[in-house]
C-alpha positions in Angstrom: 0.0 0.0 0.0 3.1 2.5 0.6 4.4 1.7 -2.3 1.0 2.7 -4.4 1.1 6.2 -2.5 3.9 7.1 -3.6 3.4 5.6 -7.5 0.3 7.4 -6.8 2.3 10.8 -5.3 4.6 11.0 -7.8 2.4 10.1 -10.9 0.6 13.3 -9.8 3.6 15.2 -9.7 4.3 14.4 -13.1 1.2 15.5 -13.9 1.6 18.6 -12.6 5.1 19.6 -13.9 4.1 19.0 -17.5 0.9 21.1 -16.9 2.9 23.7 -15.7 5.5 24.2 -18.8 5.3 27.8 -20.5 6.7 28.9 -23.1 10.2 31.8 -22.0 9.0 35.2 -21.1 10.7 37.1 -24.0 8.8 34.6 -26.4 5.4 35.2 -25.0 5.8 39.1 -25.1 7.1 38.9 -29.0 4.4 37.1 -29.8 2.4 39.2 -28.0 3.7 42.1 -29.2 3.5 41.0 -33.2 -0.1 40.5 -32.7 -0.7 43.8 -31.0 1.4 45.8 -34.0 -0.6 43.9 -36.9 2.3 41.3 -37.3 -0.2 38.5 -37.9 -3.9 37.7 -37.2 -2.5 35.0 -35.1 1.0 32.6 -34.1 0.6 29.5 -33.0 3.2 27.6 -31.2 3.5 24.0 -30.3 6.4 21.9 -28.2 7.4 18.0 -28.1 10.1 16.1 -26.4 9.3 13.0 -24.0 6.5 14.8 -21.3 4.2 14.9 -25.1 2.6 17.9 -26.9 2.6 21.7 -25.5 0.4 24.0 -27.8 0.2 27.3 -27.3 -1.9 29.7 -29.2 -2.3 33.3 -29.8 -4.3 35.3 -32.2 -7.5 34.7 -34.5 -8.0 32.9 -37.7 -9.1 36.4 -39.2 -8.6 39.8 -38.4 -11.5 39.9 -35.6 -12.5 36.7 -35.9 -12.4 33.3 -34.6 -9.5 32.0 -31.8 -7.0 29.6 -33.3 -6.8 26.3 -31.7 -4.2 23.3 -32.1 -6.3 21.9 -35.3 -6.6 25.4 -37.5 -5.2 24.3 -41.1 -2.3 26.4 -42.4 -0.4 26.4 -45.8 3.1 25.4 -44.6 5.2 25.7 -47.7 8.4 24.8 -48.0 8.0 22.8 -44.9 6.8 20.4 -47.7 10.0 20.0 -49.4 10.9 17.6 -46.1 7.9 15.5 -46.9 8.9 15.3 -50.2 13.0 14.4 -48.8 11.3 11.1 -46.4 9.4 9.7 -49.8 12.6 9.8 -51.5 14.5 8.0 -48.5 11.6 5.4 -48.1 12.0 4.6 -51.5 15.9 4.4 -51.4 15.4 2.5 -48.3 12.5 0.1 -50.3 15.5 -0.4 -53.1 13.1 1.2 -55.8 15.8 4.0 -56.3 19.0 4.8 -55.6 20.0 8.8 -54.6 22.7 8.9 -56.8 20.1 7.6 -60.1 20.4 10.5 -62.4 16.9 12.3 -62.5 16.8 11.8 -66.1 15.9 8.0 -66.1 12.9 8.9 -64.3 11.7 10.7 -66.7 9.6 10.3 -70.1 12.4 9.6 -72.7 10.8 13.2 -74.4 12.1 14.6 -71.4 15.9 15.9 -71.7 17.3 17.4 -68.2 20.2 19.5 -68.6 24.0 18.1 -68.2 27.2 19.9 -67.7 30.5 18.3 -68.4 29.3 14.8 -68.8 28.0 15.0 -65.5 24.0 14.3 -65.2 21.6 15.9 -62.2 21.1 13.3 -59.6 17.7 12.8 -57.4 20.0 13.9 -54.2 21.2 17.1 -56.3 17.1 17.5 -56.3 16.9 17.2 -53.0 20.3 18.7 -51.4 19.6 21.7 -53.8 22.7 21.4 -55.7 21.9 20.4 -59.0 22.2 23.3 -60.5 19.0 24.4 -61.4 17.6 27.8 -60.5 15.1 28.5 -58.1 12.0 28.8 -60.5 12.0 28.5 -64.2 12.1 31.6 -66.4 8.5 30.5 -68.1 7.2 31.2 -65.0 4.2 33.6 -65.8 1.3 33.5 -63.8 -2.0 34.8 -65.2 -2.7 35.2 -61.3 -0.7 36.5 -59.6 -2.2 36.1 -56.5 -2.6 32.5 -57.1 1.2 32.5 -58.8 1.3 28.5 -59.3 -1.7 27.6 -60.1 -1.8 28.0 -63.8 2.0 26.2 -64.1 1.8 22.9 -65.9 4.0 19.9 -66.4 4.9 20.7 -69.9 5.7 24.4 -69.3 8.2 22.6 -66.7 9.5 20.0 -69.7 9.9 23.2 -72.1 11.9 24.8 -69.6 14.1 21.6 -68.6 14.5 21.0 -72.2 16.0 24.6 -73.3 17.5 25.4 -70.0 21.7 25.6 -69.9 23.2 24.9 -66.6 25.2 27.7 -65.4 27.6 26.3 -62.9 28.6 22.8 -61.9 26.7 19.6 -61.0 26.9 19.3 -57.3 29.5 22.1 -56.9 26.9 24.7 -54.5 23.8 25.6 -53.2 21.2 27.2 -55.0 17.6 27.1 -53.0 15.3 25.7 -55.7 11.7 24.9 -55.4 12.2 24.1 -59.5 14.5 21.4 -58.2 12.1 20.2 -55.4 9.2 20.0 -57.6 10.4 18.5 -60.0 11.5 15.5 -57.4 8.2 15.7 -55.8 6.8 15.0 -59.7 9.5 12.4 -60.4 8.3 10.7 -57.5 4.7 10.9 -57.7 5.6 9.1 -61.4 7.7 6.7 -60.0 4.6 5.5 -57.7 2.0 6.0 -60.4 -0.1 8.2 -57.8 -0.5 12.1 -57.4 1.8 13.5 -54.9 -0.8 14.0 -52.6 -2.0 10.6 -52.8 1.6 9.3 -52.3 2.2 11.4 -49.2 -0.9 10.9 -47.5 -0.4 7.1 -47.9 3.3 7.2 -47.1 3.5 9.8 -44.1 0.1 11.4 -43.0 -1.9 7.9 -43.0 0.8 6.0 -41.6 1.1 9.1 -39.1 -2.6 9.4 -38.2 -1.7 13.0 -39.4 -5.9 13.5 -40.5 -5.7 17.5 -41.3 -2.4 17.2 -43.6 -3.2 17.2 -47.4 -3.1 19.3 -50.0 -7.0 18.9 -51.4 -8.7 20.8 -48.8 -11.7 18.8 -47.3 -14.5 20.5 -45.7 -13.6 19.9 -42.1 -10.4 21.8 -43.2 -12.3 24.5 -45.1 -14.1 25.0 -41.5 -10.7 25.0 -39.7 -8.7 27.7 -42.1 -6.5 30.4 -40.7 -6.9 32.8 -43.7 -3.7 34.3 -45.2 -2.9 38.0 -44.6 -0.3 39.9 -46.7 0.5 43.5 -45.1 -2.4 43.4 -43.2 -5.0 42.2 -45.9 -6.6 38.7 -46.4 -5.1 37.1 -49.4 -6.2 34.1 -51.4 -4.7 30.5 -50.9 -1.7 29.4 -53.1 -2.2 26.2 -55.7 0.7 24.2 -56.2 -0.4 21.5 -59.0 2.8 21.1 -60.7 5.5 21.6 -58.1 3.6 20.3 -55.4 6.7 19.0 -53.8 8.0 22.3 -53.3 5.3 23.9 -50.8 1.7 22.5 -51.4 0.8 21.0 -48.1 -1.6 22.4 -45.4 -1.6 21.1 -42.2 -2.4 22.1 -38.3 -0.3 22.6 -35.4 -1.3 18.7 -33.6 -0.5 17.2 -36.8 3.0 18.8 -37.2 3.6 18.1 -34.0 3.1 14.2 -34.4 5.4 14.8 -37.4 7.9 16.0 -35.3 7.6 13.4 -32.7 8.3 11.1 -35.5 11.5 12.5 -37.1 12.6 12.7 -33.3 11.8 8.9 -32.7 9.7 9.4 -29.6 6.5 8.2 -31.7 7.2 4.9 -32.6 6.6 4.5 -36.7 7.9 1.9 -39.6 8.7 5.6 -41.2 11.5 6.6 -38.9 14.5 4.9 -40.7 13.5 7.1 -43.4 13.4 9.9 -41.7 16.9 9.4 -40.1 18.1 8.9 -43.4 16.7 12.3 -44.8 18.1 13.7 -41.6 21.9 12.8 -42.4 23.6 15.8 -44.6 25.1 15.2 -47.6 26.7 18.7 -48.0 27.8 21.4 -46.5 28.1 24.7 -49.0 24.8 26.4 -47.5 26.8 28.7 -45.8 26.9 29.8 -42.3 27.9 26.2 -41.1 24.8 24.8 -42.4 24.4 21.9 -43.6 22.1 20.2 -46.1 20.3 17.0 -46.0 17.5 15.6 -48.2 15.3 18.3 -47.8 16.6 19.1 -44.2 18.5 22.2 -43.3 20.9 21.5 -40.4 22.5 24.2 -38.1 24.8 24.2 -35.2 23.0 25.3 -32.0 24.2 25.4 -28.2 22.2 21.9 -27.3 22.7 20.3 -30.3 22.1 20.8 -34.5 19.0 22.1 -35.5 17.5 20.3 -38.1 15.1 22.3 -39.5 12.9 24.0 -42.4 11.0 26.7 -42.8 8.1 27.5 -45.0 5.8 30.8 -46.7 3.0 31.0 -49.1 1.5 34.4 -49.8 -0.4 34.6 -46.8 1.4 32.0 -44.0 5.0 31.9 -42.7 6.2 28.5 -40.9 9.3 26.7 -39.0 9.9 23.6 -37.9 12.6 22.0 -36.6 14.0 19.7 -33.7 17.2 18.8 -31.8 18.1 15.4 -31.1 20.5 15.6 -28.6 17.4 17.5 -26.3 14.7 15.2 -27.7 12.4 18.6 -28.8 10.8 19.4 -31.4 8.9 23.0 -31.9 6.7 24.3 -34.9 5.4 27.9 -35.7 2.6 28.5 -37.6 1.2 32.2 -38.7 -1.3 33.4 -41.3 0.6 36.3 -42.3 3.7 36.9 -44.7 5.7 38.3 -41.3 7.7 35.4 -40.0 8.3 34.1 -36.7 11.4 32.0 -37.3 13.4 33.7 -34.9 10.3 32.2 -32.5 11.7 28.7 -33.5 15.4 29.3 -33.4 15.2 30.4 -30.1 13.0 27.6 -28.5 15.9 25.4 -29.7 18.5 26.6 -29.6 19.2 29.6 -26.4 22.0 31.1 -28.1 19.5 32.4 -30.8 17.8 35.9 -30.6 14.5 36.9 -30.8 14.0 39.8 -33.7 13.2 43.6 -32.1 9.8 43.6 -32.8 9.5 47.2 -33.9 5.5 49.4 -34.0 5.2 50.0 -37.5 5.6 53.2 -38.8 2.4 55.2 -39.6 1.3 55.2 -43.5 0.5 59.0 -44.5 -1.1 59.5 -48.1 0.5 61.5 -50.9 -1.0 62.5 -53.6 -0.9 60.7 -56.8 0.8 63.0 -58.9 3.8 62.8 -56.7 3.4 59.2 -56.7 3.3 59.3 -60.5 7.0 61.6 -60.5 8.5 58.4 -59.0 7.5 56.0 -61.8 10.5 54.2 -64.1 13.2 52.2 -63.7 16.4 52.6 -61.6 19.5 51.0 -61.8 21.0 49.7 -58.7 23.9 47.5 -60.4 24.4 46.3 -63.8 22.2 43.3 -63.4 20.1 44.8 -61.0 17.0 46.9 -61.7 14.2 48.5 -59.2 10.7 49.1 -61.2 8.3 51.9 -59.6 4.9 51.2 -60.8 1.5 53.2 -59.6 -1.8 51.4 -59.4 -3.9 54.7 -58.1 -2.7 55.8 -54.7 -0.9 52.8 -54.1 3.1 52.6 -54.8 4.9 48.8 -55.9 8.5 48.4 -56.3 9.9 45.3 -58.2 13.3 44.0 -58.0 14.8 42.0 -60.7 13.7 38.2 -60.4 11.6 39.4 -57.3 7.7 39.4 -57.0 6.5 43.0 -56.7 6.1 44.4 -53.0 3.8 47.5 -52.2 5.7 50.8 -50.7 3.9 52.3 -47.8 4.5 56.3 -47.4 6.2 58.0 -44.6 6.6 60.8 -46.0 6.4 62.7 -49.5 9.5 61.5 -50.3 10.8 58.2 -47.8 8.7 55.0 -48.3 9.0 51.7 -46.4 8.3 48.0 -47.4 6.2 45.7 -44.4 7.7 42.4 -46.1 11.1 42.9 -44.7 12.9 46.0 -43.2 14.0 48.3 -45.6 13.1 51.5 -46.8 13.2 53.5 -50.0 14.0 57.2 -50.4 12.9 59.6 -53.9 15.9 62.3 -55.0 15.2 65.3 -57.2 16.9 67.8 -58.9 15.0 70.9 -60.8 11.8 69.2 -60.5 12.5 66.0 -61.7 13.5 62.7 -59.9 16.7 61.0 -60.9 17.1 58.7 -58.4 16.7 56.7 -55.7 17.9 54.8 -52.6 17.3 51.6 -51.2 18.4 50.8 -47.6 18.6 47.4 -46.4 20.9 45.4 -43.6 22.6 48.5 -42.8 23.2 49.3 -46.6 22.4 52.5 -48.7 21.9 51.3 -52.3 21.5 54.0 -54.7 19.8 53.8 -58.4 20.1 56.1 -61.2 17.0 56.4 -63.1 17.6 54.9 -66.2 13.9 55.6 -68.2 
């Protein structure tokens, strides 16, 4: 009978502790904080390691609307891409492939994938991103733009493959590329002779008991969306038929979190040597001291390497990650274009910093005539052009190769961007504007207007 009381006494104590676990002070406030200043409708926040799952959840699913819980959906983006890295292990594992196959036997024999020096593009290239490939293809032109990917087929993708020229080595350095990744999401899903939804769900989210992760939205999922918020406005959902591999799941914070109690082994699955194998890196030319597995990004931290990924669609911005030495695993989910990796990084790593999460500055209006002064192309480097378009009142800047971003007034003259800190400035002389300046990380880029 002593012996149960104190099975009993200490079961209770158990209890307790784990109910008790809070997320650090300074990550509360931020979060906190990036609601208050318009950061994101809401951030969500879940923990695993051996006491089980810690959610913790701020925000609304719309501006004013609903409270998140642990089963809103989100579009996780790249996050995908490590999905798409466990297939290709549990097929290497299966003997169906091998990670050093070259891409191109996978493909229809129309299909030619570009070589350089007699050296082919392997399915690890695909995955380590080092094949070579850019990050999109250059016959990328959405009729959509909100919807960028929807409207990108398979043979627009074979064109480009076709007619592309490799521009550096095989294998030599890392180039992100969601080109790469979808294409070994769609090499895959041929390889199985099932969608890449359908081969996912059965491989990982069945398997998993992961209900809410897909890529087809059911209705219980419709019912459970975070909408996506870019700059403060609701924007549509992203598509991503063709590349799917790249970024096309949606998922929820209890599901991730079983997914990261599987790559950390403390949920028992037949998936796990698959995972460990995706986990090991096969490269390190990332930069920074990361290293690159298949799919994985891996980073030194003071507990241990963070393995990790992060994710953004218009409207969400995700992380996960874990640390095996620690046994914990964290994911962030928001339904805004603001991230919150720093959120991640810190929960696992307590040498990390969390961002200064500054009030944004106020938006005044100028009047579109001045707005129209600023209009034309400036010249930042050789290579490098910034295009000023109006649309009404409203001002967009476009970098070469870059989506456009909206610039939001401080004054008649100095503008700011919301997507990432920097700020533009206007210069005239007589009357007329010649140039401009961008600044950004503590740099002061200036362009000549060139039209």
């Amino acid at each position: 009978m002593k012996h149960l009381i104190i099975l009993v006494v200490s079961a209770l104590c158990s209890i307790l502790a784990v109910a008790q676990k809070t997320l650090p002070e300074d990550v509360t406030k931020s979060i906190q904080t990036r609601i208050e200043y318009g950061y994101s409708p809401s951030i969500v926040v879940g923990v695993i390691d051996k006491d089980g799952p810690q959610y913790y959840l701020f925000g609304t699913k719309t501006i004013g609307g609903q409270a998140v819980n642990e089963h809103t959906i989100y579009e996780i983006g790249s996050i995908s891409k490590t999905f798409t890295g466990i297939l290709l292990a549990q097929m290497v594992l299966a003997g169906q492939l091998k990670t050093d196959d070259p891409a191109q036997q996978y493909l229809p024999a129309t299909v030619t994938l570009p070589t350089r020096d007699g050296k082919q593009i392997t399915l690890g290239h695909l995955s380590d991103h080092s094949s070579g490939l850019p990050g999109m293809p250059n016959n990328f032109d959405p009729k959509d733009p909100a919807n960028p990917y929807a409207d990108y087929t398979v043979d627009q993708m074979y064109t480009f493959l076709k007619g592309y020229t490799l521009t550096r080595d095989i294998g030599a350095g890392y180039e992100y590329s969601n080109l790469a990744q979808g294409l070994l999401g769609h090499i895959l899903s041929l390889k199985a002779g099932k969608s890449y939804e359908a081969l996912m769900v059965s491989k990982i989210a069945k398997p998993l008991k992961m209900k809410s992760t897909k890529i087809t939205f059911d209705e219980k999922m419709k019912q459970n969306l975070a909408m996506g918020h870019s700059e403060g406005a609701q924007v549509a959902n992203w598509d991503i038929p063709t590349l799917a591999g790249a970024g096309a799941i949606r998922s929820s914070l209890h599901d991730m979190l079983i997914y990261m109690a599987a790559n950390l082994g403390l949920k028992k699955s037949k998936i796990y040597p698959a995972m460990q194998l995706s986990h090991q890196a096969r490269h390190d030319k990332a930069g920074r001291g990361t290293r690159v597995g298949l799919g994985w990004h891996i980073s030194k931290g003071a507990e241990g390497d963070v393995i990790w990924h992060n994710g953004g669609t218009g409207g969400y911005r995700t992380f996960s990650g874990f640390v095996k030495e620690t046994g914990k695993g964290v994911v962030v989910l928001t339904n805004s274009n603001k991230g919150a990796d720093d959120i991640g990084f810190r929960l696992l790593n307590s040498a990390a910093k969390l961002i200064e999460v500054k009030k944004p500055d106020p938006v005044v209006t100028v009047d579109a005539s001045i707005l129209e002064s600023y209009v034309g192309t400036y010249e930042l480097a050789p290579t490098v052009n910034m295009v000023i378009t109006r649309e009404g009142t409203r001002l967009f800047l476009q970098a070469t190769g870059q989506p456009k971003v909206e610039l939001f007034a401080k004054t008649d003259t100095e503008f700011f961007l919301k997507v990432v800190e920097a700020k533009v400035t206007f210069s005239a002389k007589s009357g007329k504007v010649e140039s401009m300046t961008l600044f950004q990380n503590g740099q002061a880029m200036p362009g000549k207007r060139i039209n």
